[in-house]
Structures are given as C-alpha cells and as structure tokens.
C-alpha positions as CSV (number, residue, x, y, z in Angstrom):
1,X,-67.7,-39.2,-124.5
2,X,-68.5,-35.7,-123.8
3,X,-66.3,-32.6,-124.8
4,X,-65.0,-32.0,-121.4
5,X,-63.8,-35.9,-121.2
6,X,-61.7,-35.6,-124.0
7,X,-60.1,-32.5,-122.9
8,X,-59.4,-34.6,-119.9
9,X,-57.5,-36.5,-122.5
10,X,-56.1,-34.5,-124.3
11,X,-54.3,-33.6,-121.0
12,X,-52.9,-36.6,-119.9
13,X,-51.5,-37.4,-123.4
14,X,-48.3,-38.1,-123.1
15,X,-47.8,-35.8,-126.4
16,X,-47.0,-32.6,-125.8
17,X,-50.2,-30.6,-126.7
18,X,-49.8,-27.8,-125.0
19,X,-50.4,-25.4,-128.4
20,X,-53.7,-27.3,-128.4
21,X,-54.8,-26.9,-125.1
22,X,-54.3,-23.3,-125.0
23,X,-55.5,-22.9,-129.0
24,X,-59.0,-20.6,-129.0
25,X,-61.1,-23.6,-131.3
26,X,-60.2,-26.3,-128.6
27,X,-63.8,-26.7,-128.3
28,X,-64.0,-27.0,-132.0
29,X,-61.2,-29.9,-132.0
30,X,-62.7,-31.4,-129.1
31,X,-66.0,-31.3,-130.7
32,X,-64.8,-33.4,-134.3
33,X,-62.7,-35.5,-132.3
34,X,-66.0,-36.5,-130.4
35,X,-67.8,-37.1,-133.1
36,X,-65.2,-39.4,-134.5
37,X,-65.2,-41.8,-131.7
38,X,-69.1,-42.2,-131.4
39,X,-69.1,-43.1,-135.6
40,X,-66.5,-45.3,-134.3
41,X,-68.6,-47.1,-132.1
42,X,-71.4,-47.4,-134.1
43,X,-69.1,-48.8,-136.8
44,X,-67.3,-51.1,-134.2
45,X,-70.6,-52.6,-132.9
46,X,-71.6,-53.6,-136.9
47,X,-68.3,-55.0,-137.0
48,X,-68.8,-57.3,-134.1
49,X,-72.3,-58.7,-135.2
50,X,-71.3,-59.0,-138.7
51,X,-68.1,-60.9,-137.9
52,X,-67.6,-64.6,-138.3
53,X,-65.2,-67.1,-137.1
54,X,-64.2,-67.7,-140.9
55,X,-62.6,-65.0,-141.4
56,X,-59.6,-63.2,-140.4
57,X,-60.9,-59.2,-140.5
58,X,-59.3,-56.2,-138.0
59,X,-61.1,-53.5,-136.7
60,X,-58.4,-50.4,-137.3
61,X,-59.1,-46.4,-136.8
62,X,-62.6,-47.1,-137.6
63,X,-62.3,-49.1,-140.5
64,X,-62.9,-52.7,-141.2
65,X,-59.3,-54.6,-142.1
66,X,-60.2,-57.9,-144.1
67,X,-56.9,-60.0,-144.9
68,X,-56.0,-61.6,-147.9
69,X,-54.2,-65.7,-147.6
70,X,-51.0,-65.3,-146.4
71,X,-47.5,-66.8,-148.5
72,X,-46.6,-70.0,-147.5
73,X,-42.9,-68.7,-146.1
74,X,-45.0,-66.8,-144.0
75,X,-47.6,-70.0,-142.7
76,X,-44.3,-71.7,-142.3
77,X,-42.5,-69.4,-140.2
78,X,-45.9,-68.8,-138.1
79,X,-46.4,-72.8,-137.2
80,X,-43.1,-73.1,-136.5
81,X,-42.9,-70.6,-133.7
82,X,-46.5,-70.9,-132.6
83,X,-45.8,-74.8,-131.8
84,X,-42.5,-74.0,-130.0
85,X,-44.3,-71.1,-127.7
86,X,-47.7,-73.4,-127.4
87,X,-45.2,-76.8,-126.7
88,X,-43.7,-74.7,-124.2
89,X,-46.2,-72.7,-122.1
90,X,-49.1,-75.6,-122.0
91,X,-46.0,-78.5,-120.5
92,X,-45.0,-75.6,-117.7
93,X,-49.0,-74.1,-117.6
94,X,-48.0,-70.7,-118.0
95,X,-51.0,-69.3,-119.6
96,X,-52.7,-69.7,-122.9
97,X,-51.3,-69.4,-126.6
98,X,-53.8,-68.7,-129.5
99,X,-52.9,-67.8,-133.1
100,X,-54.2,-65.0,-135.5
101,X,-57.8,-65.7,-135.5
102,X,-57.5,-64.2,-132.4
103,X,-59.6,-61.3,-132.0
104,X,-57.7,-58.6,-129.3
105,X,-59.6,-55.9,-128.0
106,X,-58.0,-52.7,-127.1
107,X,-59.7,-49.5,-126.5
108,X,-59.9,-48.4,-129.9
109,X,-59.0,-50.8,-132.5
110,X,-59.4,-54.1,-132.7
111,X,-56.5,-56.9,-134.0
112,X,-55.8,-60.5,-135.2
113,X,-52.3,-61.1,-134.5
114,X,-50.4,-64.3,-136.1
115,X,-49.8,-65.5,-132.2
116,X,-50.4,-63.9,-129.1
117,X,-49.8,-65.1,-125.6
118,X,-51.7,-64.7,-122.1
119,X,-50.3,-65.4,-118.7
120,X,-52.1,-66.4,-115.7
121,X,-54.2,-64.1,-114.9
122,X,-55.7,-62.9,-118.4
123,X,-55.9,-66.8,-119.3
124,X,-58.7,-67.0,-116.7
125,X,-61.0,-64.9,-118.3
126,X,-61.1,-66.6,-121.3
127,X,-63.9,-69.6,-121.9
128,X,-65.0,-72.1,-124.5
129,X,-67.7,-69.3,-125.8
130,X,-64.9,-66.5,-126.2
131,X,-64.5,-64.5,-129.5
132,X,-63.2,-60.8,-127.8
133,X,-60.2,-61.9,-126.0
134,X,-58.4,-59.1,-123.4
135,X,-54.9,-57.4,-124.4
136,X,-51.9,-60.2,-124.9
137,X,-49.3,-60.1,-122.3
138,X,-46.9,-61.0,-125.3
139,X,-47.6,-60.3,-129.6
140,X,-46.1,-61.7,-132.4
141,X,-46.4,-60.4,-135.9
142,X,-44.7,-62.1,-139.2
143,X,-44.6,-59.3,-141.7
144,X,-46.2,-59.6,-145.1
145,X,-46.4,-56.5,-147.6
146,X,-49.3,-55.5,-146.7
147,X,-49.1,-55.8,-142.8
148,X,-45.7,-54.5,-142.7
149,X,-47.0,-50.9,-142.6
150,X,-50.1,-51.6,-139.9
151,X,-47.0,-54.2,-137.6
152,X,-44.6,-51.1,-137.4
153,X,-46.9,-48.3,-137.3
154,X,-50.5,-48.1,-135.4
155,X,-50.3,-51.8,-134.3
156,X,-46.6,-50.9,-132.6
157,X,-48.3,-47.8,-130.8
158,X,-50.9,-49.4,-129.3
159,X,-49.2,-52.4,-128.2
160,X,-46.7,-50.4,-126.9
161,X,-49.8,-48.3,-125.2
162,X,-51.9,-50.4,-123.6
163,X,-50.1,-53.2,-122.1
164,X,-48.2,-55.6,-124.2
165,X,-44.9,-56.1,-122.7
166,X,-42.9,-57.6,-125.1
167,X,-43.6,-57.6,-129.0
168,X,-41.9,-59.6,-131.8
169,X,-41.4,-59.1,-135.4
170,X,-40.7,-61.4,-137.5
171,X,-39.6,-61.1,-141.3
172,X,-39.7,-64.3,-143.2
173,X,-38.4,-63.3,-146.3
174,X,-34.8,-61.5,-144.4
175,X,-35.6,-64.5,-141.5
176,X,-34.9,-61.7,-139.1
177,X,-36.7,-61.4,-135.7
178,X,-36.8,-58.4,-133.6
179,X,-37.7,-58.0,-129.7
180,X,-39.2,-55.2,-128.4
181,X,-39.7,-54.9,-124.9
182,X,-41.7,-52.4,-122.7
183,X,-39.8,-50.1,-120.5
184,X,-40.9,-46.8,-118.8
185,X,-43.9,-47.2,-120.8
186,X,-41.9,-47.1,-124.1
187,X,-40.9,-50.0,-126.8
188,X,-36.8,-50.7,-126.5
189,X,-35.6,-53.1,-129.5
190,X,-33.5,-55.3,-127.3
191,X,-32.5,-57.5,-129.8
192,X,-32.8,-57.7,-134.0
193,X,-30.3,-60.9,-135.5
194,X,-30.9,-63.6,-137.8
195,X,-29.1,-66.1,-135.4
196,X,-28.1,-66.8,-132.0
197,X,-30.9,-67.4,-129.4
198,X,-33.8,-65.6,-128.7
199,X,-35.0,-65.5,-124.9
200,X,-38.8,-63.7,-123.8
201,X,-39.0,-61.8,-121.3
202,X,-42.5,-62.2,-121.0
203,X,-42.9,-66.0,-121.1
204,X,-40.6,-67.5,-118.1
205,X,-38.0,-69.4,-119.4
206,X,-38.8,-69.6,-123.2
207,X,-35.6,-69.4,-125.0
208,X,-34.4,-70.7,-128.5
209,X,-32.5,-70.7,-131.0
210,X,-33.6,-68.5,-133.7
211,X,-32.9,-70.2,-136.4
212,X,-36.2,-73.0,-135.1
213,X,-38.1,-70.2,-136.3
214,X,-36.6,-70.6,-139.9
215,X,-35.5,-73.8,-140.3
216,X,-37.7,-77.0,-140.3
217,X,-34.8,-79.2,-138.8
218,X,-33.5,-76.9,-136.0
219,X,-37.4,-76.3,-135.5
220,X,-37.7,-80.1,-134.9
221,X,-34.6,-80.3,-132.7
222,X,-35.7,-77.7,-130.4
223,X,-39.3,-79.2,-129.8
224,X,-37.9,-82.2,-128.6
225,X,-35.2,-80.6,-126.1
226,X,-38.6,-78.5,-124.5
227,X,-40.1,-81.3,-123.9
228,X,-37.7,-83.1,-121.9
C-alpha cells in the first residue's frame, strides 16, 4: 500500500481525523503506518504456512495469539449452544455452523471464534479443503479471562466493522448473554439477561430459552422441541 492509498484511508475513516489530515508530518504518519501493514503481511503469510489444524492460534494487530485449554464451564456452555445453533440451521439448511477452530479472515487480523455461523451465500464458498473461511454472518464468543479483553475490545470493532451482523457474548461464570446487533453500521446491545429467551436476528427463526445455554436439562428440552 502506497502512501497516497492510505491517505485515501485515512479519509474515509469514519473517525474524525481531520487534525491529521491537515497536520504538516502527514507524510510522516502515512509513511510508519505503511510500513506497519507490509511487516504485517510478511508476518501474516508466516503465520499461515506455519499454522496447523491442531492448534487453536489468532492472528491479531500483527501478532500471533496462541490459546491456552479452555475451563470446563466454558466447553460446557460452548457445546451446549453450538449443538442448539448446528441442530437448528442444518434441519432448516440455513447455512453452515463451525466452532472455534475456525479460522476467519478479515482484512487485518485473523480470529478463531468459539462458533460462528454462515448463511447461504458465504456457505457456498466453503469446501472440504478450506482452512481461511470468509467473515461470519453471525459470532459467538464465551468469555474467559484472558479473551475477555480481545471479545470486548479489537475483536468487537472489527466485527462490528466488517460485516458481522449480530454478535453474542456469553459469560459462563455470571451465565449472562448479550446480543449485539448491527445498525447504521454500529453495534446496539439489544438484549443482556440471564433468562427469558433469546431470539437471532441473523439466523431465521432461532429462538431459545436462555437458560439451554446454561443448564444441561433445559439444554436437552430445547433440542428436542427444534427438532420437531
């Protein structure tokens, strides 16, 4: 990317950076900034051939991620909602549900999330062979102490960025979800309880209680009553 490209940019940030724009060493920002994204993509293309299907690892801001096992509240809590939202989508054939080994590409990081979910049209791209699957039309994240930071902060931006329309965060220690949707371009929390029901706005029709999330027995209850 040359300087004049990221000027171009810089421009149509959505950040005000007027100060910027106008400031005499613009060259001189453009300049570092440039040379930031192409180490970047030298260090993105060593993460791709050194990656392995064995591992979960992230590719954030330039830096490799690698993950540590997760808590079992936090497995727990994953299944349970991945097998509701798989259940669901592959009876009705909405798309395609896959779980955080994952690997999303966006335009400049790279992420796992614990379950992600395509519709239609993204879901034909992907084949047997794939390991770089397109932006999710739908993201999941169950916090952890060490996510937690990355789930509300650069992973919430970019989602919110670049075309994931609804985004769910759950905390399995609180058992708390909350759903963010995409409007005007900008996350709105639409809903954040511990009980009640839960309905996506990104995945037609998938609504349940929130407590199958949480708890193994209304978890159980709820699979059978999709698939009727």
């Amino acid at each position: 990317m040359v300087r004049s490209q990221v000027v171009i940019l810089l421009s149509m940030s959505t950040i005000d950076l007027t100060p910027l724009l106008k400031s005499p060493r613009l060259p001189e920002f453009a300049a570092a900034l440039n040379d930031r994204l192409q180490t970047e993509t030298v260090a993105r293309e060593r993460f791709y051939d050194e990656m392995t299907d064995g591992e979960k690892v992230e590719f954030i801001e330039g830096e490799v991620i690698m993950h540590s096992p997760a808590r079992n509240e936090h497995l727990v809590v994953k299944l349970n909602l991945a097998t509701l939202l798989m259940t669901f989508v592959r009876d009705r054939g909405l798309g395609e549900v896959r779980d955080e080994k994952c690997l999303c590409i966006f335009p400049r990081n790279d992420y796992e999330p614990d379950i992600v979910f395509f519709g239609p049209e993204k879901s034909a791209t992907i084949q047997p062979k794939t390991m770089k699957f397109p932006v999710p039309d739908f993201v999941v994240e169950v916090l952890s102490e060490s996510t937690e930071s990355r789930d509300r902060g650069v992973k919430f931006e970019d989602f919110e960025a670049h075309g994931v329309s609804e985004y769910w965060i759950v905390d399995a220690e609180t058992e708390i979800v909350e759903q963010y949707i995409v409007e005007n371009g900008v996350f709105r929390l639409l809903l954040k309880s511990g009980s009640g029901e839960i309905m996506s706005r990104s995945v037609a029709g998938f609504q349940i209680p929130i407590r199958a999330i949480f708890d193994p027995s209304e978890n159980l209850l709820t699979l059978k009553k999709l698939l009727k």
